[in-house]
ROLUM-759425 format. One record per residue (C-alpha): residue in three letters; y, x, z. Coordinates in nm, 4 decimals. Each point is the difference from the previous one (the first is absolute). Example, Ala and Ser with C-alpha at 12.3 -4.5 7.8 and 13.67 -1.06 7.14 Angstrom:
! residues 2
residu Y X Z
ALA -0.4500 1.2300 0.7800
SER 0.3440 0.1370 -0.0660
***
This chain:
! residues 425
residu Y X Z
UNK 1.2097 8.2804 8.3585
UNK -0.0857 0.3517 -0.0863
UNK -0.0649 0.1162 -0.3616
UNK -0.1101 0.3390 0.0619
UNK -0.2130 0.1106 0.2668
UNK -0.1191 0.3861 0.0395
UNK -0.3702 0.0980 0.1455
UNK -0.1748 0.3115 0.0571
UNK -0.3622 0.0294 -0.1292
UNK -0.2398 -0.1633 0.2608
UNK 0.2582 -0.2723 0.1141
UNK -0.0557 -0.3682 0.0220
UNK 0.1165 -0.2613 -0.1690
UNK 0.0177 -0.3220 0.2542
UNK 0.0244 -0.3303 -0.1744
UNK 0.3007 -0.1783 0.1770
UNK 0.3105 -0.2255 -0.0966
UNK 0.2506 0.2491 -0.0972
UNK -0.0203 0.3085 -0.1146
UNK 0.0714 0.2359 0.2434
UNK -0.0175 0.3733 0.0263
UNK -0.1777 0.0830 0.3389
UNK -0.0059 0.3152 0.0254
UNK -0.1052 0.3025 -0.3081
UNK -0.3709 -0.0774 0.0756
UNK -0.0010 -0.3899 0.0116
UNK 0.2227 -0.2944 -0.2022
UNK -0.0245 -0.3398 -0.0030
UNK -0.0025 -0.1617 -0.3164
UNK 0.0571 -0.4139 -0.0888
UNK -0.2824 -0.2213 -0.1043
UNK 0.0603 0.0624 -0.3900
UNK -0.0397 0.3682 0.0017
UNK -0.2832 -0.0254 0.2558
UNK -0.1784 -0.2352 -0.2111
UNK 0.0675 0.2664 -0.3015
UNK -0.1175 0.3132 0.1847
UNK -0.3185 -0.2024 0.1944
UNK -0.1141 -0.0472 -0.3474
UNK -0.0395 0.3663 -0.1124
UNK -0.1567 0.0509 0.3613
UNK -0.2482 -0.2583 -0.1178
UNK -0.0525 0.1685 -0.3573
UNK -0.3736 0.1078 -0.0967
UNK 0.1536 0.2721 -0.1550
UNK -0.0287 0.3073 0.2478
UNK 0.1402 0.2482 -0.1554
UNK 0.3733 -0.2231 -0.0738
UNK -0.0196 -0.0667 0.4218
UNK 0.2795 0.1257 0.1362
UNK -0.0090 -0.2573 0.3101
UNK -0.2674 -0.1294 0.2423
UNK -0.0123 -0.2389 0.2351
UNK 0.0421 0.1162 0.3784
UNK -0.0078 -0.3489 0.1068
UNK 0.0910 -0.3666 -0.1534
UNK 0.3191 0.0929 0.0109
UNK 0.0487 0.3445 -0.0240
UNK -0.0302 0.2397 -0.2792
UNK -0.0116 0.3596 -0.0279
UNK 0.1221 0.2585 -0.2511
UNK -0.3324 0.2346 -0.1263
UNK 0.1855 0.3046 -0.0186
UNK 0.2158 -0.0560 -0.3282
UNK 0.4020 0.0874 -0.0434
UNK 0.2156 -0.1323 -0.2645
UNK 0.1423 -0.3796 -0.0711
UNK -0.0918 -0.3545 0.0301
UNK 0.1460 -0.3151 -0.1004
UNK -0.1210 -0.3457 0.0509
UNK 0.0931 -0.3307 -0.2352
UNK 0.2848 -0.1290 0.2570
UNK 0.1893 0.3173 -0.0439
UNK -0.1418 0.2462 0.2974
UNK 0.0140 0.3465 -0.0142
UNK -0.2310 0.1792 0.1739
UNK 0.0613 0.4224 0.0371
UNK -0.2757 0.2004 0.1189
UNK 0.0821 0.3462 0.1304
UNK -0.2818 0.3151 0.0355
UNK -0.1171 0.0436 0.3981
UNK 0.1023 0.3603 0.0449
UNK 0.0651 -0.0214 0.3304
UNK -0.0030 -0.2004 0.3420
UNK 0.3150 -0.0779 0.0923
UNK 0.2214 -0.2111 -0.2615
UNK 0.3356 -0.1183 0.0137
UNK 0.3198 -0.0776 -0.2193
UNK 0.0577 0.3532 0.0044
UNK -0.3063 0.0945 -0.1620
UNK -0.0165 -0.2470 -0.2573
UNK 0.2135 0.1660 -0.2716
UNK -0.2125 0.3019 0.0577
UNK -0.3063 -0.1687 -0.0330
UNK 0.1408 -0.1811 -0.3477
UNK 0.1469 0.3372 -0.1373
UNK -0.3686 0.1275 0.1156
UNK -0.1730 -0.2679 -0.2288
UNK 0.2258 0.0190 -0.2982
UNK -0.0458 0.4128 -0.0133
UNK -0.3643 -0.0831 -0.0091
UNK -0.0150 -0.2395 -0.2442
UNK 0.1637 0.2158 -0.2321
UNK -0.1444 0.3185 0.0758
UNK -0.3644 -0.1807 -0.0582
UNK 0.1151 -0.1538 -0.3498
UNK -0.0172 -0.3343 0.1789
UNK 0.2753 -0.1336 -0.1665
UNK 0.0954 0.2691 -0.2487
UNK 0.2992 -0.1790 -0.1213
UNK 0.1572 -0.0125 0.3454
UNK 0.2287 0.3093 0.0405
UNK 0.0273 0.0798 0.3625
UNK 0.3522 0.1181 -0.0345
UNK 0.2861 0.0762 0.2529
UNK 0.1745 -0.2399 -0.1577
UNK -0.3061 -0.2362 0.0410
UNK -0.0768 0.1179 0.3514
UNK 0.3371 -0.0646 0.1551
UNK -0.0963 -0.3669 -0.0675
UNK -0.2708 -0.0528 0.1772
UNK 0.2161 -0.1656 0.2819
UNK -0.1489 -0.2808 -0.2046
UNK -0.3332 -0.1691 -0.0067
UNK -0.2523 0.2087 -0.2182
UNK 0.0033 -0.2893 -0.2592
UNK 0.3746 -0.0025 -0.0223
UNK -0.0544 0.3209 -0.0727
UNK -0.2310 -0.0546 -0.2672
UNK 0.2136 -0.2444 -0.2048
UNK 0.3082 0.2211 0.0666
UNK -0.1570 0.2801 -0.1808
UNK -0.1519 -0.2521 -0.2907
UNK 0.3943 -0.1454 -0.0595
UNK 0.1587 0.3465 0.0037
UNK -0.3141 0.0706 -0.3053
UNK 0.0891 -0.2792 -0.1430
UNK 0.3834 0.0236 0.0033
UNK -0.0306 0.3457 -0.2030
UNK -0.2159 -0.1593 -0.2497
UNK 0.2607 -0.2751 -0.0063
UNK 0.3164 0.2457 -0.0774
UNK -0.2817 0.2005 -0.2605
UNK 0.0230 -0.3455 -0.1430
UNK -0.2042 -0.2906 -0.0497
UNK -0.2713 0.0632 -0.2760
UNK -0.0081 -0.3118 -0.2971
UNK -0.2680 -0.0292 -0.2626
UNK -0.0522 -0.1865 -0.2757
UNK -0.1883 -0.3471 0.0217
UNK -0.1170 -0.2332 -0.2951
UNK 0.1007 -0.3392 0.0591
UNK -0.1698 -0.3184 -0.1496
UNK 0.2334 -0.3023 -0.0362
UNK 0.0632 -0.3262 -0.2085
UNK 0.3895 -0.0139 -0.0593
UNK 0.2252 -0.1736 -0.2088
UNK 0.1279 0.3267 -0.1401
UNK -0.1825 0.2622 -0.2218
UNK 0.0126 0.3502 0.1827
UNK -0.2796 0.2870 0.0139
UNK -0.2932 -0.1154 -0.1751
UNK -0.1073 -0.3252 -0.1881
UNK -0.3702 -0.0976 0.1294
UNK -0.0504 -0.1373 -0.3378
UNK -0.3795 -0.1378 0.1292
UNK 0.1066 -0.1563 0.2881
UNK 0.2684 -0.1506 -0.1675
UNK -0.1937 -0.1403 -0.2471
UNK -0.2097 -0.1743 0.2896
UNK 0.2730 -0.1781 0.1746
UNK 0.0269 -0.3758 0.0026
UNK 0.2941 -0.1460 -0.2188
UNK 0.1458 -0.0945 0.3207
UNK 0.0614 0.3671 0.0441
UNK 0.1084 0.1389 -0.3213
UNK 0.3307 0.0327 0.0925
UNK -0.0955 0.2852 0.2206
UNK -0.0934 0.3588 -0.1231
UNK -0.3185 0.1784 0.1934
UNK 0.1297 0.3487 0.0201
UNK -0.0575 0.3383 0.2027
UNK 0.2393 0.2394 0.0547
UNK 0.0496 0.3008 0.2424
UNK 0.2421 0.0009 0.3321
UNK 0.1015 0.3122 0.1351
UNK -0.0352 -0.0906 0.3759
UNK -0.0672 0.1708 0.3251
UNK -0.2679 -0.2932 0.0716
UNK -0.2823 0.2131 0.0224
UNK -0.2945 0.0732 0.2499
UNK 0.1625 0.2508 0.1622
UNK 0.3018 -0.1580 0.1084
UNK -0.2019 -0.2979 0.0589
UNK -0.1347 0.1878 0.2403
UNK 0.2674 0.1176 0.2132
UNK 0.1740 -0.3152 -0.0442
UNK -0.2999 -0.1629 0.2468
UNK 0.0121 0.3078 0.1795
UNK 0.3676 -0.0930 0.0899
UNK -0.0069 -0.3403 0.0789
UNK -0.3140 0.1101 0.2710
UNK 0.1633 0.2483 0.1327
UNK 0.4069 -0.2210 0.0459
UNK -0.2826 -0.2291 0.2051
UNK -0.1403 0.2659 0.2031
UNK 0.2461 0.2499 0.1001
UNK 0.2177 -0.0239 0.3653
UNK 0.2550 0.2472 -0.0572
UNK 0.3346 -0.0635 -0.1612
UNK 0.0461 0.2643 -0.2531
UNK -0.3404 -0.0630 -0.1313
UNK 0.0655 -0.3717 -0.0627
UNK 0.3464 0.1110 -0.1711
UNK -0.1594 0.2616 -0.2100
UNK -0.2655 -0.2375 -0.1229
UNK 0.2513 -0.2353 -0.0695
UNK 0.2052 0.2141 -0.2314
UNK -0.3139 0.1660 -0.1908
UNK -0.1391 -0.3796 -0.0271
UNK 0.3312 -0.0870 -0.2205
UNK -0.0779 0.2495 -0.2231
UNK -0.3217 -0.1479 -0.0630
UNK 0.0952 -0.3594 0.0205
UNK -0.1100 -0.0408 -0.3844
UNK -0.3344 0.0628 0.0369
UNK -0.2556 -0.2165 0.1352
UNK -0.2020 0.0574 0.3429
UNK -0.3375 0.0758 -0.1564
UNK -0.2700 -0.2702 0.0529
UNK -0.2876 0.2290 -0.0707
UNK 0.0381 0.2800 0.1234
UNK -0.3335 0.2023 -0.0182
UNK 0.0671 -0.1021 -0.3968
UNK 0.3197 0.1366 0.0499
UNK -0.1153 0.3320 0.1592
UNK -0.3064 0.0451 -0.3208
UNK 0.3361 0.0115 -0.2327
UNK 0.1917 0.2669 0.2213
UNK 0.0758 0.2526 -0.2609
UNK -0.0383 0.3558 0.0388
UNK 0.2331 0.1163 -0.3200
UNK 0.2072 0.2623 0.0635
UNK 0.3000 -0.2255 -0.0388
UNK -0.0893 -0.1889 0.3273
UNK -0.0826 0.3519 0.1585
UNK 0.3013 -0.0575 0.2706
UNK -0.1891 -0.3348 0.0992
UNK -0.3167 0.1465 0.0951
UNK 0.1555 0.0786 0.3666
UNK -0.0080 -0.4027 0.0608
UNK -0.3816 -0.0702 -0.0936
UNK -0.1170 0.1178 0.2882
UNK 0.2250 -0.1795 0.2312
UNK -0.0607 -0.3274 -0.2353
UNK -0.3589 0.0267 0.1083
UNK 0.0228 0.0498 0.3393
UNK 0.3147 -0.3112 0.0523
UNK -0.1825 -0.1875 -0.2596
UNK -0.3660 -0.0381 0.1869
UNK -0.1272 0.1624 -0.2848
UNK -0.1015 0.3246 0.0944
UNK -0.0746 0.1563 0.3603
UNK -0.1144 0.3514 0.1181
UNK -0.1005 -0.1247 0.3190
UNK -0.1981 -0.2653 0.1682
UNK 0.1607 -0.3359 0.0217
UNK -0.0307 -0.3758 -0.0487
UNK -0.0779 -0.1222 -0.3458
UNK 0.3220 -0.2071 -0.0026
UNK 0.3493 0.1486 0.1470
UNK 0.2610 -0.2049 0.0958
UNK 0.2390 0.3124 -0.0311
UNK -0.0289 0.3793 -0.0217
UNK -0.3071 0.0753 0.1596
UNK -0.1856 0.3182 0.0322
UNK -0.2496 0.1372 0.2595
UNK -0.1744 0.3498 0.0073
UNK -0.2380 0.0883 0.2257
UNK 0.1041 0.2816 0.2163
UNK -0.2781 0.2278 -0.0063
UNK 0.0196 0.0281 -0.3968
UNK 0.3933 0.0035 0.0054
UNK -0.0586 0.2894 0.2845
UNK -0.2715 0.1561 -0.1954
UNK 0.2384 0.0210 -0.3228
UNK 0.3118 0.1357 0.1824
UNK -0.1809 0.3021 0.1646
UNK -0.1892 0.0217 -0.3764
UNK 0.3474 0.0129 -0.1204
UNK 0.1025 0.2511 0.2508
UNK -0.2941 0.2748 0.0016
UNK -0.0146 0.0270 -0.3936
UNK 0.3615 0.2097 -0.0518
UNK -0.0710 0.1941 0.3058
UNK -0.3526 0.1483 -0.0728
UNK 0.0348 0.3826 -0.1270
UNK -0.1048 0.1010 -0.3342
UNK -0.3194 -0.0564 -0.1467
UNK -0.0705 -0.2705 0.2360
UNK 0.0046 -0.4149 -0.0974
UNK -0.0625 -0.2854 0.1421
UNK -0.1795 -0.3158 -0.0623
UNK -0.0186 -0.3376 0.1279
UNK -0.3113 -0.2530 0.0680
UNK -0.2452 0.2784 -0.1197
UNK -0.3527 -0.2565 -0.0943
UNK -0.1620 0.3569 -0.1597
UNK -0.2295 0.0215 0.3498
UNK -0.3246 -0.2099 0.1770
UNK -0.1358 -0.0068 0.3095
UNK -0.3711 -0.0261 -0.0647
UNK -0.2481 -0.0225 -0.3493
UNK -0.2610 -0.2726 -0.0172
UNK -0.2318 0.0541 -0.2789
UNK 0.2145 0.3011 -0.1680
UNK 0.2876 -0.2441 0.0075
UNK 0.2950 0.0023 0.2014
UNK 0.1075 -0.2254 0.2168
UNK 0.2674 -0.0420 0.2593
UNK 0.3346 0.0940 -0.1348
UNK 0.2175 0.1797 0.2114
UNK 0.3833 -0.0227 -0.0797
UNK 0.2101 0.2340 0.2264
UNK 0.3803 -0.0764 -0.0460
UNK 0.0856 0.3952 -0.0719
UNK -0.1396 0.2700 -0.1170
UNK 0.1369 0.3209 -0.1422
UNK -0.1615 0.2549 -0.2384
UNK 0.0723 0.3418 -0.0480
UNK -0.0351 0.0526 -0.3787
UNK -0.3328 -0.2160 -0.0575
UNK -0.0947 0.0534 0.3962
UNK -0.0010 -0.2367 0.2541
UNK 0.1563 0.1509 0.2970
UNK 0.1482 -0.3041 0.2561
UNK -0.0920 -0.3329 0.0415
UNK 0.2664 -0.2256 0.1924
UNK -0.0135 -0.3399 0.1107
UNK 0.3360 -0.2227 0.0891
UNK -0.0225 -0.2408 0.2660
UNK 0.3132 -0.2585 0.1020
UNK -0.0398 0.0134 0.4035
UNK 0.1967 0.1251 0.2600
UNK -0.2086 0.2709 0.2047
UNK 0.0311 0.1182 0.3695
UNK -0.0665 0.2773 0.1122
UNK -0.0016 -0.0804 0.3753
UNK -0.2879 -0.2315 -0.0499
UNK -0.2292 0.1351 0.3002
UNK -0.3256 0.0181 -0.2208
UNK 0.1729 0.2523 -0.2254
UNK -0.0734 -0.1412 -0.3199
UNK 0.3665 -0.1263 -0.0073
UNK -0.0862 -0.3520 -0.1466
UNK -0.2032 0.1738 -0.2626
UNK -0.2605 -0.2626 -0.1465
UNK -0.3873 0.1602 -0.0150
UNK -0.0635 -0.1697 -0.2580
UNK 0.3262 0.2421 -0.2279
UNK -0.1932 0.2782 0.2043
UNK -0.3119 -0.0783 -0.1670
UNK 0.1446 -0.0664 -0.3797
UNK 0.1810 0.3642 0.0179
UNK -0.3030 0.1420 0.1005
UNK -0.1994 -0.1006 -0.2792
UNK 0.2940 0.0799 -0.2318
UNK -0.0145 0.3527 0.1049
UNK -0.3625 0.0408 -0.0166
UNK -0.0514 -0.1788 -0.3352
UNK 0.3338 0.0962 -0.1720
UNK 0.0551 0.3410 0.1672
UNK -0.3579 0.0806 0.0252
UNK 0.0639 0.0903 0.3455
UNK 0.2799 0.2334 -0.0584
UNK 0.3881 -0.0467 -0.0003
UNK 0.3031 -0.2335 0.1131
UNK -0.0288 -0.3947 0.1543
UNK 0.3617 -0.1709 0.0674
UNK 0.0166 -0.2951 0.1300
UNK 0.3645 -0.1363 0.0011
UNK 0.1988 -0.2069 0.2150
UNK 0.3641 -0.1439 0.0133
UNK 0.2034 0.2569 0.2438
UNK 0.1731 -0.1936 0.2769
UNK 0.1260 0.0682 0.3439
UNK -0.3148 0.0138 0.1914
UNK -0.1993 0.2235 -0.2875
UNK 0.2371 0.2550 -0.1545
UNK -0.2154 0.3197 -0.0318
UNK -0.3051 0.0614 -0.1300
UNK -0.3048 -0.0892 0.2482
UNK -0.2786 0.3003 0.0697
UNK -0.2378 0.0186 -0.3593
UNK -0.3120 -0.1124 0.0766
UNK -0.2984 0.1857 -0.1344
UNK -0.3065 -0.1008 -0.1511
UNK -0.1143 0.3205 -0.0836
UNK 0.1106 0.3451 0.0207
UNK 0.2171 -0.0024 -0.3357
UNK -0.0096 -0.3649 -0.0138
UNK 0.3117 -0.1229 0.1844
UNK 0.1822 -0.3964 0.0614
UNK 0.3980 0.0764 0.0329
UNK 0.1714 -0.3409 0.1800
UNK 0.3661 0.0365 -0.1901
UNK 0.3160 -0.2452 0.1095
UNK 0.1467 -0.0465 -0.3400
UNK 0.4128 -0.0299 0.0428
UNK 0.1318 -0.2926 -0.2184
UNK 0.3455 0.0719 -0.0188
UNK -0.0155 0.4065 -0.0062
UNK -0.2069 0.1916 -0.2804
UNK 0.0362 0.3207 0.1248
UNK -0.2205 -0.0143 0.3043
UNK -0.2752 -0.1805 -0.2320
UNK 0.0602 0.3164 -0.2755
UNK -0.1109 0.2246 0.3204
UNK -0.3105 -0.1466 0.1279
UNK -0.0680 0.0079 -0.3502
UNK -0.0195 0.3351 -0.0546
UNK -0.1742 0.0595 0.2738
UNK -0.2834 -0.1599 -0.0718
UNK -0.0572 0.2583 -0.3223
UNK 0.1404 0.3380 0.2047
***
């Protein structure tokens, strides 16, 4: 039975025996992880829904990318939809694709999209993950394990520390033989290391791939003295921040994300491994953020989710927020307004419009007239792909108020750096 299945955003997930990887847009999963995944379809909670039901038995993906893992050990990988055609050939592309993005956007700012990192991605994205966590981990390790001091409260037969001179005085004569003392141990049992212990034991569970499982291994010898923590959100509240444990701060972040505690993205409540989901249109949205704000010239900034503008006023108040994705000022002067959206365009559609919605037609157009006051520069961006690789005819809704169409190329900068400009020249 498969462990790891890979599927594009928009594929189905077909409830079957076996897991078994159809094709990139459809998998069959067993009855455990369909029972799992049919329950988040079923969740009240819209805005955690990364599945709905096509039919009884039949899910489908809402446009989300990153990882999944169900309670009998499933992985699920979903991959971005940046083009039609998909095949083995174009899945380390499409992985290399996601990982630049995620880092790029500050997804995961603790994930270093390295060479080093990248030649790896041969393996499945959470492999990846938990390589890049042990190799953190490992250099913390040789940096060496930090100890503290703890006060310990005992009733021993020896005298050592400190005599608890009331306690002693309240024990039964059965127990006078015994001393109640404290004294301190200098151990390495301490919430930290607590911590990563758990962290370890998940992860031996989890991961596929042999020198992952030897790695973990090794690192959990050298903390086979401390004790898996049992609370662990206590556990994370007494994370210290000293600037002795300043080389362990590289491993919160990761301790969150294996340890269900924390997620940047919209999942299930409970994980049964390293799960993450983003929706695209935000994660696409960031990158191209990411992009634009080095390249603009000098004087010029950009700024993201901008609530500053309404639509309408009822009764001198405002109402209707709008919230463009991009805008860019030059000095304290709003010159561009530009929208991201995650769809693949054609230009050969016979209506023209090139699978433009009306309703993105309408939204730019009031951007421009109550932003721009009539006057300057609409964007509206889309993922460049085969079919829609240069930048459609700008359609104008007035005679200095003008809607570019841009393909935005996610693996080149320089072509985005040029459109760019342009839109300023």
């Amino acid at each position: 039975m498969l462990n790891h299945l890979v599927l594009r955003e928009w594929g189905r997930v077909v409830r079957a025996q076996d897991n078994a990887q159809t094709h990139f847009d459809e998998i069959e999963v067993n009855h455990q992880a369909w029972s799992f995944l049919a329950q988040i379809a079923q969740s009240s909670d819209k805005a955690h829904r990364y599945l709905q039901f096509v039919s009884p038995s039949v899910l489908k993906v809402q446009g989300f990318v990153g990882v999944v893992m169900t309670p009998d050990g499933t992985q699920i990988e979903i991959l971005p939809k940046c083009q039609t055609r998909f095949d083995e050939a174009d899945l380390l592309a499409s992985r290399t694709l996601l990982l630049r993005m995620l880092k790029a956007a500050k997804v995961l700012p603790f994930l270093e999209a390295t060479d080093a990192l990248l030649d790896k991605i041969k393996q499945p994205l959470p492999e990846v993950l938990i390589s890049r966590f042990l190799q953190d981990l490992a250099q913390v390790v040789r940096q060496g394990i930090r100890k503290d001091y703890q006060r310990i409260e005992a009733q021993e037969r020896f005298l050592k520390g400190q005599l608890q001179t009331a306690r002693q005085l309240r024990q039964s004569p059965a127990k006078q033989t015994q001393f109640c003392i404290e004294y301190d141990v200098f151990s390495d049992n301490r919430a930290e290391n607590r911590l990563i212990h758990a962290a370890l034991v998940l992860l031996s569970r989890w991961s596929q791939y042999l020198p992952n499982q030897k790695l973990a291994r090794e690192l959990r010898f050298a903390f086979d003295g401390v004790p898996v923590s049992r609370h662990i959100a206590l556990d994370f509240q007494a994370w210290s921040n000293g600037r002795d444990m300043a080389y362990y701060q590289t491993l919160l972040p990761w301790l969150r994300l294996i340890l269900s505690q924390y997620s940047p993205f919209a999942t299930a409540s409970q994980h049964a491994g390293i799960s993450f989901l983003l929706p695209m249109d935000r994660l696409f949205e960031a990158y191209v953020a990411s992009q634009i704000q080095p390249s603009l010239p000098a004087g010029y900034r950009l700024q993201t989710q901008s609530t500053q503008h309404y639509l309408a006023r009822q009764n001198a108040k405002p109402i209707f927020q709008l919230r463009p994705d991009l805008v860019i000022y030059h000095k304290d002067k709003l010159v561009a307004v530009l929208d991201t959206k995650w769809k693949l365009l054609d230009p050969s559609q016979p209506d023209g419009k090139a699978g433009i919605a009306q309703a993105d037609m309408y939204q730019l157009f009031a951007y421009g007239h109550k932003l721009l006051g009539g006057q300057g520069k609409l964007a509206l961006i889309y993922p460049k792909w085969q079919r829609f690789d240069e930048p459609l005819v700008p359609f104008e809704f007035a005679d200095n108020l003008r809607l570019s169409i841009i393909p935005f190329d996610l693996e080149h900068p320089e072509p985005n750096q040029a459109w760019l400009l342009s839109l300023f020249c």
